[in-house]
N, C-alpha and C positions, 0 to 999 in steps of 0.2 A: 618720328613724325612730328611736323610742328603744333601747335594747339592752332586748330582752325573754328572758325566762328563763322555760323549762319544766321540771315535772318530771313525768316520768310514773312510776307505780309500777304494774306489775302481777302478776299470783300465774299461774303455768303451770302447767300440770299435767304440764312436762318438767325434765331436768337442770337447775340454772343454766348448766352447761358447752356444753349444745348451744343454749342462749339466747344465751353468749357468739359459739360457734361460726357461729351462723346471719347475727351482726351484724358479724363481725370476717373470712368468710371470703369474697374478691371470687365464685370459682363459685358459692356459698349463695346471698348475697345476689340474685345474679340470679335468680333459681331463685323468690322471695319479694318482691322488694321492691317490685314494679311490678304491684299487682296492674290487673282491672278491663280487661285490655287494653292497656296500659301494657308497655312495653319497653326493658329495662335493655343499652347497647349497649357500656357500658366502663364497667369497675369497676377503680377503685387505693384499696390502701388500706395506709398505716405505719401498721399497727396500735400503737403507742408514744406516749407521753403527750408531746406535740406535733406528733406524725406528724399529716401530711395523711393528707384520702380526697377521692376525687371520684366521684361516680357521674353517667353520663349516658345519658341516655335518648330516647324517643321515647312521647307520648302515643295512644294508641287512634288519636285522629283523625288523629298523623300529623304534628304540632308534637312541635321539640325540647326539652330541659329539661337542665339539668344542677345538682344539689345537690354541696355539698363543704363542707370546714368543716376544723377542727381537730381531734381527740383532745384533752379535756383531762384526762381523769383516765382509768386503766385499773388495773382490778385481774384480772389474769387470771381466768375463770370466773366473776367475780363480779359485777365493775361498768365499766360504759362511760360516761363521760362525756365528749360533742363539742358542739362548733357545728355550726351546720345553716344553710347558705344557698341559697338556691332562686332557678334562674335559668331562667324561662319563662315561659309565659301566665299568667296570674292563675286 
C-alpha cells in the first residue's frame, strides 16, 4: 500500500486546549474514542513528537482491533500531528 496522508481540519465550538486534552489524555480518550458500541480496553500514550500511542480495543460485535502510530508533530494546545495504523477487521 502507498504511504497515504490525511488532513483534517475542523472548527469546535470548545477550547483548542480541551481538543488537545481530549486527544492526548489515555482516561478521555476512552471515555470518546470508540464510539457506536465499540470499546476502548488499553490506552498508552508519549504524548512527545516521536513518542508512541497504541490504543486497543474491542468492536460492538466482539472482534479485536488495535490502532498505534507515531506523534509526529505536537504543539501543546494547539496541534497534534501522528500516524495512524489500524489493525483489525476491515
Amino acid at each position: 500500500m502507498k504511504n497515504v496522508s490525511l488532513t483534517i481540519v475542523r472548527r469546535l465550538g470548545v477550547p483548542p486546549r480541551a481538543v488537545f486534552h481530549a486527544w492526548t489524555d489515555p482516561r478521555t480518550l476512552v471515555k470518546w474514542l470508540a464510539p457506536g458500541g465499540d470499546r476502548l480496553t488499553s490506552v498508552t500514550a508519549d504524548v512527545r513528537e516521536g513518542g508512541r500511542y497504541r490504543f486497543e480495543g474491542t468492536h460492538a460485535e466482539g472482534t479485536a482491533y488495535s490502532i498505534c502510530g507515531t506523534y509526529r508533530k505536537i504543539v501543546a494546545d494547539r496541534l497534534i500531528s501522528f500516524s495512524w495504523s489500524y489493525d483489525g477487521p476491515a
